[in-house]
N, C-alpha and C positions, 0 to 999 in steps of 0.2 A: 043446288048442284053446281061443281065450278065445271065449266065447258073448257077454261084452261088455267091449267097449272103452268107455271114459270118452266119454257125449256129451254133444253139445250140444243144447239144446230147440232145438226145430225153429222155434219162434214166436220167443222172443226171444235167443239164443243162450248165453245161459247156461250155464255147468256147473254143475250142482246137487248137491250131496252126495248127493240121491234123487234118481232120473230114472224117470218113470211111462211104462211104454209104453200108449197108450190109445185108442181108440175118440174120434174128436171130431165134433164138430156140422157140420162140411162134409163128414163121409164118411169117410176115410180115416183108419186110425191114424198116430201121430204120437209123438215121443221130448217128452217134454214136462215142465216144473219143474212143484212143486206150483202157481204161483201162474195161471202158464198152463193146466194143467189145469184149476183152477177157472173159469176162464172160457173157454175151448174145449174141456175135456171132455164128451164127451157124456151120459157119466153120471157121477152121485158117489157111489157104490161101488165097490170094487173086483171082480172075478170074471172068470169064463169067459165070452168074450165083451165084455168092457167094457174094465177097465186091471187093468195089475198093475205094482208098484213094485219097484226094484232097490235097489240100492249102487252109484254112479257111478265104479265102478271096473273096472276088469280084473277078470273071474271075479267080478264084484261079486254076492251073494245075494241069491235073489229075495226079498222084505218082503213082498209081499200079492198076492193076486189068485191 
C-alpha cells in the first residue's frame, strides 16, 4: 500500500522533491513546498502537531516531524 503518492502543494502546485504535510495559519493542514510553508505554515518547527516532511515520492520516507 503507497501511504504517499508524488504531490502537489496545495498553494502553488508545485512538485517539490520534499513535500511538508503541515498545520497553516488559515486552519487546516495542507501538502505544501518548503517555500510555501514558509509563508503559510503555521509554525517553523517541525513535530507532533505542527508539520512533518516526506520524500515526494511513492512510499517516499518520512524526514522530520
Amino acid at each position: 500500500m503507497s501511504l504517499l503518492k508524488e504531490k502537489k502543494c496545495d498553494f502553488c502546485g508545485c512538485k517539490p522533491p520534499v513535500i511538508i504535510d503541515g498545520c497553516t495559519k488559515g486552519g487546516p493542514w495542507a501538502w505544501m513546498c518548503e517555500e510555501c510553508w514558509s509563508r503559510y505554515g503555521l509554525f517553523d518547527t517541525f513535530g507532533v502537531g505542527k508539520a512533518q516532511s516526506f520524500v515526494n515520492e511513492d512510499d517516499g520516507p518520512k524526514l522530520q516531524g
